[in-house]
C-alpha positions in Angstrom: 167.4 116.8 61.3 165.0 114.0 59.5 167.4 111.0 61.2 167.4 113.3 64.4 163.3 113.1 64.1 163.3 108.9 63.8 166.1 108.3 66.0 163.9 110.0 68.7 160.5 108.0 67.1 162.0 104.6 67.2 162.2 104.3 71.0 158.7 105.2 71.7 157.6 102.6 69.0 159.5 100.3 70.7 158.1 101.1 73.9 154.2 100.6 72.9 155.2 97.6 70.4 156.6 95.9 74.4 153.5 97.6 76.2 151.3 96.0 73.6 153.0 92.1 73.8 153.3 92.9 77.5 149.1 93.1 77.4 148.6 90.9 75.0 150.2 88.1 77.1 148.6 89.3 80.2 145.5 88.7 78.0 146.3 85.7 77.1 147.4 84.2 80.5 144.1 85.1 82.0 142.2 83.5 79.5 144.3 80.3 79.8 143.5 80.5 83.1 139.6 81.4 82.5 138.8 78.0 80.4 141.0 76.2 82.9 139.6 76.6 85.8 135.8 76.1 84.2 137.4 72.6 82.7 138.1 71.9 86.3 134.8 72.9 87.3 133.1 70.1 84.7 135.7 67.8 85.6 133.6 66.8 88.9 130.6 68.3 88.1 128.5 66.2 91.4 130.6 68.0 94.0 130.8 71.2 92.0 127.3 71.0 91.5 126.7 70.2 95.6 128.8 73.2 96.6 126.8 75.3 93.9 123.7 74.3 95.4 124.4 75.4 98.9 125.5 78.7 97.7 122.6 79.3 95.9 120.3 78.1 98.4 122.6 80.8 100.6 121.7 83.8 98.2 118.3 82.9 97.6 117.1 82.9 101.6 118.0 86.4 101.5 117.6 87.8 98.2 113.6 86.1 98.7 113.1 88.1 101.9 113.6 91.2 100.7 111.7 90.2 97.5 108.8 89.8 100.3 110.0 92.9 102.1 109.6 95.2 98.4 105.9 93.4 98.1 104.8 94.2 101.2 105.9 97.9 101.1 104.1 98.3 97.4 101.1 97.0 99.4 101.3 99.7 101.9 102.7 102.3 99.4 99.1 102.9 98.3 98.1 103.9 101.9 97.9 106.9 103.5 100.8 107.4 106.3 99.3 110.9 107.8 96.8 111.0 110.5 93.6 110.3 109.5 90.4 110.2 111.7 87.2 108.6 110.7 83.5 110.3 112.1 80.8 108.2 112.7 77.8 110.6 112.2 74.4 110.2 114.0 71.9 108.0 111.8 69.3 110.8 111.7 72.1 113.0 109.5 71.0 112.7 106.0 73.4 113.4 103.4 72.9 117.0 102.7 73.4 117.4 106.5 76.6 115.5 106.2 78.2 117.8 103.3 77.7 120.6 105.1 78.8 119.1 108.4 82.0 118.0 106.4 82.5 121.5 104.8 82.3 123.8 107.9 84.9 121.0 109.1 87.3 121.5 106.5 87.2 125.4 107.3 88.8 124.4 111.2 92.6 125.6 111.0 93.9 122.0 112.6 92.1 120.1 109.1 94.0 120.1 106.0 91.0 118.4 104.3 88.0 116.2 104.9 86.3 113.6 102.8 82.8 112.2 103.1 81.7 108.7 102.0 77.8 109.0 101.9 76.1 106.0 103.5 74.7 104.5 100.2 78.3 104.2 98.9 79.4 102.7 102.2 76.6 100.3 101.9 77.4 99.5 98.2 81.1 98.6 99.6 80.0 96.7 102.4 78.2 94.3 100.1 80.7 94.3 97.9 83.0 93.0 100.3 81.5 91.5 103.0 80.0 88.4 101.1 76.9 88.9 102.9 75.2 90.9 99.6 71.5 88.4 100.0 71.6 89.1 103.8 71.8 92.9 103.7 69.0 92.7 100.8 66.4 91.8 103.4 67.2 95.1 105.3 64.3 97.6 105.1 66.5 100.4 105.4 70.5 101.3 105.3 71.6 100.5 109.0 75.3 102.6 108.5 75.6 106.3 109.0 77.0 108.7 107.4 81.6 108.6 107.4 83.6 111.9 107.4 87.4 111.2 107.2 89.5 114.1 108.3 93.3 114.5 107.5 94.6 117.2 110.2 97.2 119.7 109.4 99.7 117.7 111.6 101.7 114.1 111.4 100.8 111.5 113.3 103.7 111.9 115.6 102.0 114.7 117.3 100.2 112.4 119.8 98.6 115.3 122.0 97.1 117.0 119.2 95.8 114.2 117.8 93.7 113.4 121.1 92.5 117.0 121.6 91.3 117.2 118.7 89.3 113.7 118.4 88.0 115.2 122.0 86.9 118.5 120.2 85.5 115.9 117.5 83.9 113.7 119.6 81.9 116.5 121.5 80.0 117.8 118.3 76.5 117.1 118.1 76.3 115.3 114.2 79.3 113.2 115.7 78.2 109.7 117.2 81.5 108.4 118.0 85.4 109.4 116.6 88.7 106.6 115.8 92.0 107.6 115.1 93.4 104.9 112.1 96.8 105.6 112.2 98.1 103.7 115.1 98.2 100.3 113.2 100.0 102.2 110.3 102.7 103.0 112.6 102.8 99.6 114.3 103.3 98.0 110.7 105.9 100.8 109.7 107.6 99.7 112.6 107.6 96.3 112.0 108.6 96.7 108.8 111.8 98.3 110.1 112.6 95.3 112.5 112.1 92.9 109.5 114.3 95.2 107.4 116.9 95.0 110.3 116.8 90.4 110.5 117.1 90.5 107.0 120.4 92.2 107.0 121.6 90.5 109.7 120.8 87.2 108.0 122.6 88.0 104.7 125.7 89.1 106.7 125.7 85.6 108.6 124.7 84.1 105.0 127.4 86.2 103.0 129.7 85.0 105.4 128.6 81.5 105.0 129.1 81.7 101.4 133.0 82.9 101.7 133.4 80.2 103.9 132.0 77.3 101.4 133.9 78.7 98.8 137.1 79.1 100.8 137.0 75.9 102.2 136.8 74.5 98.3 139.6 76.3 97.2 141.4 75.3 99.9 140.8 71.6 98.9 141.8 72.4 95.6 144.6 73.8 96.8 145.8 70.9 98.8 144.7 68.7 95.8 147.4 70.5 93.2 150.0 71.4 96.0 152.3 69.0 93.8 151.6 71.4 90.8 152.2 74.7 92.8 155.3 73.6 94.2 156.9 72.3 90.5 155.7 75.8 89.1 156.9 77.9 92.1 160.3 76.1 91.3 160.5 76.8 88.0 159.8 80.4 88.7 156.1 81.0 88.5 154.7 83.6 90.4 151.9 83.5 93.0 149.9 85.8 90.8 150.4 83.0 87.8 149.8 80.3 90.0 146.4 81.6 91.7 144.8 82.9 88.8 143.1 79.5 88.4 142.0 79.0 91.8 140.5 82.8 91.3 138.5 82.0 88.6 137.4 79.2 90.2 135.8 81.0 92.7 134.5 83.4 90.0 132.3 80.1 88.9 131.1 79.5 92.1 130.1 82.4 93.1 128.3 83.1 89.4 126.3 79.6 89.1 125.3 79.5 92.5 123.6 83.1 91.8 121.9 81.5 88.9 120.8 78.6 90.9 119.7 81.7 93.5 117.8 83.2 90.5 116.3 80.4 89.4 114.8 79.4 92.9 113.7 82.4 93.4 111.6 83.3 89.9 110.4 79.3 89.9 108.9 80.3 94.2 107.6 83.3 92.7 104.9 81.7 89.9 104.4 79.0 92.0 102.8 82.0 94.4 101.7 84.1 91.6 98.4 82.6 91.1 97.0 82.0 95.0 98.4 85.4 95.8 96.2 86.9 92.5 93.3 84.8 94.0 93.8 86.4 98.0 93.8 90.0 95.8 90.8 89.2 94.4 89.0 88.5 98.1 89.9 91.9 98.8 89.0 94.1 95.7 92.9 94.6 94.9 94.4 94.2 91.8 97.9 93.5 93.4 100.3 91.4 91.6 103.3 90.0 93.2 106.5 91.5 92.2 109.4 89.4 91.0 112.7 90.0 90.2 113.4 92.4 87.6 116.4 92.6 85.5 118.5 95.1 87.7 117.9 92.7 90.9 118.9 90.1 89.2 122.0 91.6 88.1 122.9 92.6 92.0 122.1 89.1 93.0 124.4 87.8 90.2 127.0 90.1 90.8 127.1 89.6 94.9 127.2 86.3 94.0 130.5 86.9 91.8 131.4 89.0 94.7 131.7 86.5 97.5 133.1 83.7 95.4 136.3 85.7 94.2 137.2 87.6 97.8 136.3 84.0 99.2 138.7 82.6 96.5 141.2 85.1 97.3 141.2 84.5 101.2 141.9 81.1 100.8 144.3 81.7 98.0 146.7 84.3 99.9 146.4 81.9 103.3 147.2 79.0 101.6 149.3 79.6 98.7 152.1 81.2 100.6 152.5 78.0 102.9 153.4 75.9 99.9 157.3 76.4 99.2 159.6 73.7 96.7 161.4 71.5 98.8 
């Protein structure tokens, strides 16, 4: 029964001890393979270092628009995207006037809430902004009226109820005159989109730049070691063996020419760290521009790795099977 028991155990040894060599060869081979093709990378590091470049320069065009694209839209995140409409009040309407004005407003079932912005703060911001703080001191009195911003119940997409009520607005007798300051939100929403839109239609025409630099190395290096591919096909090496190298090769490409990517980008962004602080400033923002973080950078690293190996493997399966021992 025991001899029964390690007859039956000895094949099943065998089989993982064969399973194990088996994948500790594949290992091996690919890590032969690995250091090989980066060797071949330093042997001629100026073109290496030239077709790097252009890839980089390829991811970076892209990968820095939408890096503009993310700071514009943390701009505008802070903004209000609902309707709003802004009430001029008469100059006579003191401020007691105007909170009750803006209370019995809030009451109407079209407004989901109103806010007032008392003429002494609106004059306080003006000067604050404007530049013209010594100019306004000579004023004997506060020239701006009273401000009631009203938020209606509906979006801004409901255009007709948006005008009838800045018509029922308009015809009240505290109200001197009504705008609607939505519209320029939508048009930059809009544009937004159509930016959104080029900039994936550049990194398409850009990604497919990218598999065609690397392709059209590999294919050199190909051409360049066809000697070597045909003595190893005739000995018996497989197409697998044989393009593992020119894989990895593009595995390199793709990687350093997303650091060079990285690197343009984060040395462009503190270059325009400091004047874009300084614009801020101007406006009473404390916006900083937003650079890469770590998980961006890993997606630009990794669509870099991307492109290189399915450019590297194009080239390899087109190529590769034309090259036959005479």
């Amino acid at each position: 029964m025991n001899a029964a028991k390690r007859r039956n155990t000895r094949p099943d040894k065998t089989a993982k001890s064969a399973l194990r060599h088996r994948f500790e060869r594949w290992l091996l081979q690919h890590a032969q393979a690995f250091i090989f093709s980066l060797g071949q990378y330093i042997k001629h590091p100026v073109s290496n270092i030239l077709t790097t470049a252009v890839i980089g320069i390829s991811l970076a065009l892209p990968a820095s628009f939408y890096l503009l694209l993310d700071n514009v839209r943390h701009v505008s995140s802070g903004w209000d995207g609902s309707s709003q409409i802004t009430l001029f009040l008469q100059t006579e309407i003191d401020d007691t006037q105007a909170l009750a004005f803006a209370n019995t407003l809030a009451n109407n079932d079209n407004v989901r809430e109103t806010i007032l912005i008392k003429r002494a703060e609106a004059l306080a911001e003006y000067r604050q902004l404007s530049g013209f703080a010594d100019a306004l001191e000579i004023l004997d009195e506060n020239p701006l009226p009273n401000v009631v911003l009203v938020k209606p119940h509906f979006d801004n997409a409901n255009e007709d109820q948006i005008k009838t009520l800045i018509k029922a607005l308009e015809t009240m007798p505290a109200v001197d005159s009504a705008q609607y300051d939505s519209r320029w939100l939508q048009r930059l929403l809009s544009l937004l989109d159509i930016v959104n839109r080029l900039i994936v239609i550049l990194s398409t025409l850009l990604g497919v730049a990218v598999l065609l630099v690397v392709g059209n190395t590999i294919r050199l290096a190909i051409h360049n070691h066809r000697a070597e591919i045909e003595i190893s096909k005739l000995f018996g090496g497989t197409d697998s063996f044989i393009q593992r190298p020119f894989l990895y090769s593009g595995l390199w490409y793709g990687m350093f020419g997303g650091i060079i990517a990285w690197l343009l980008i984060v040395i462009s962004t503190h270059i325009l760290r400091q004047p874009v602080r300084q614009l801020a400033n101007l406006y009473a923002s404390d916006f900083q521009l937003i650079g890469l973080g770590f998980g961006h950078s890993l997606v630009l690293l990794g669509v870099g790795i991307a492109l290189g190996l399915v450019g590297s493997w194009i080239a390899v399966k087109r190529h590769l099977r034309a090259i036959e021992p005479v």
